[in-house]
C-alpha positions in Angstrom: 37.7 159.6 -81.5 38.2 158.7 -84.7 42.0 159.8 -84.9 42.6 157.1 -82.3 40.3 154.2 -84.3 42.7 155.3 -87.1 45.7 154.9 -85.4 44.7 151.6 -83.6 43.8 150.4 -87.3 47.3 151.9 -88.9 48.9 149.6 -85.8 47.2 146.4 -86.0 48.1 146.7 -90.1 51.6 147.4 -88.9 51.6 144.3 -86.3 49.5 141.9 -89.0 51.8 143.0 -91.4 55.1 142.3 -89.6 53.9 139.4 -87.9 52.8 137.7 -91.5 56.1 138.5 -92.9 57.7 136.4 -90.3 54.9 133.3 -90.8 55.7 133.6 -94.3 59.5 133.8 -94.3 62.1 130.8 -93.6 64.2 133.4 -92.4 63.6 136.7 -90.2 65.9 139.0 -88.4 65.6 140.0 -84.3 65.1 143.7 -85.1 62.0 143.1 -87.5 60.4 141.2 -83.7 61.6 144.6 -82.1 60.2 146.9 -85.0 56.6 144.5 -84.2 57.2 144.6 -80.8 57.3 149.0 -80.7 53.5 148.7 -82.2 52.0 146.2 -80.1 49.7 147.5 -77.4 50.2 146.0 -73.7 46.8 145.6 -72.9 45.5 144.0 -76.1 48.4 142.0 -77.0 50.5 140.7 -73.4 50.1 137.4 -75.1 52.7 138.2 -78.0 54.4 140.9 -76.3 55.6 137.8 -73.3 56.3 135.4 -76.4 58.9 138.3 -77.9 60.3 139.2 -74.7 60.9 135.4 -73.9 62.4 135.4 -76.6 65.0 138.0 -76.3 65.8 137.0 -72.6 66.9 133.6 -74.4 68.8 135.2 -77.4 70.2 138.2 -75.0 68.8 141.5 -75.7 72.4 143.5 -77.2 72.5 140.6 -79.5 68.9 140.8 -80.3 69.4 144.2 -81.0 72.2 143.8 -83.4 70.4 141.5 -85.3 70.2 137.4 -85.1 68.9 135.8 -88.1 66.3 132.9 -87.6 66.0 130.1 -89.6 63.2 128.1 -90.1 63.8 124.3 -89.3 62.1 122.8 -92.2 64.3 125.5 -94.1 67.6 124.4 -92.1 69.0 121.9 -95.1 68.5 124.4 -98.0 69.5 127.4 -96.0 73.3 125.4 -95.5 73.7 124.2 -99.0 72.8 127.6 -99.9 75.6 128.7 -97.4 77.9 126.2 -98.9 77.7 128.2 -102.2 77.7 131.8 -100.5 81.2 131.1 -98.9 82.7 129.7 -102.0 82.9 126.0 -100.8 81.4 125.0 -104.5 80.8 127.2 -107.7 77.3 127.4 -108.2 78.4 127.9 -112.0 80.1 124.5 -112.5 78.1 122.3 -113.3 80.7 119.8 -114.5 81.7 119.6 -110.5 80.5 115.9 -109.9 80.3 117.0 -106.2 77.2 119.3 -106.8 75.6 115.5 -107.1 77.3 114.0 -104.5 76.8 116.0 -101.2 75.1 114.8 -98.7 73.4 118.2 -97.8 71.1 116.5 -94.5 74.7 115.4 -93.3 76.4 119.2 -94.2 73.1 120.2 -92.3 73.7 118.5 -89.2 77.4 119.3 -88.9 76.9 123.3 -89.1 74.5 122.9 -86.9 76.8 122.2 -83.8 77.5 126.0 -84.2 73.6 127.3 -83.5 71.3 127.0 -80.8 67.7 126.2 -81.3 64.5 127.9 -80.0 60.5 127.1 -80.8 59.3 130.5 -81.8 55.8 131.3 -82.8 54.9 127.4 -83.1 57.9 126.2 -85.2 61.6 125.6 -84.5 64.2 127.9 -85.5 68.2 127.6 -86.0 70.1 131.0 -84.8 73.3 131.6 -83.5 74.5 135.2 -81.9 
């Protein structure tokens, strides 16, 4: 008896601690909803478990497996300026660029997004693209 209260306890630990990491993140991968989803229990937790597997039947489950990153809409804008730099569009270094002023990010924003798709997950909207 109490082997299984501490292995229910070690897995709704697991589960909080997975499913806070995603409520507290702009950005989460698939697999860490798969890694949550191998500790849930089916009686206790149908509710999340459907919400998941909704989910993956939108995304497709090979590439939910290989991993699709979700972004957080009210994270969308800084998450492509942030891009921008990571591809080597602009030197985050020179600051003498008068384009670092310049940009209009909202407008950068809205053109990458014609490359993702959109989903509501866990009550806010995400960006992802497979």
């Amino acid at each position: 008896m109490v082997g299984y209260l501490v292995k229910n306890v070690m897995n709704l630990i697991q589960i909080v601690s997975v499913k806070e990491r995603i409520i507290m993140s702009d950005i989460f991968d698939s697999r860490e909803l798969l890694d949550e989803l191998k500790t849930l229990d089916e009686e206790y937790d149908e509710e999340r478990i459907e919400e998941i597997e909704e989910l993956i039947e939108e995304v497709g489950r090979d590439n939910f497996e290989m991993g699709v990153a979700f972004i957080r809409e009210n994270y969308w804008v800084q998450y492509c300026e942030d891009t921008a730099y990571d591809f080597g569009y602009l030197d985050r270094q020179d600051d003498s660029n008068p384009l670092h002023y310049h940009i209009d990010w909202e407008g950068w924003a809205d053109a990458v997004a014609m490359d993702y798709n959109q989903t509501e997950f866990d009550g806010d909207n995400y960006y992802w693209r497979a």
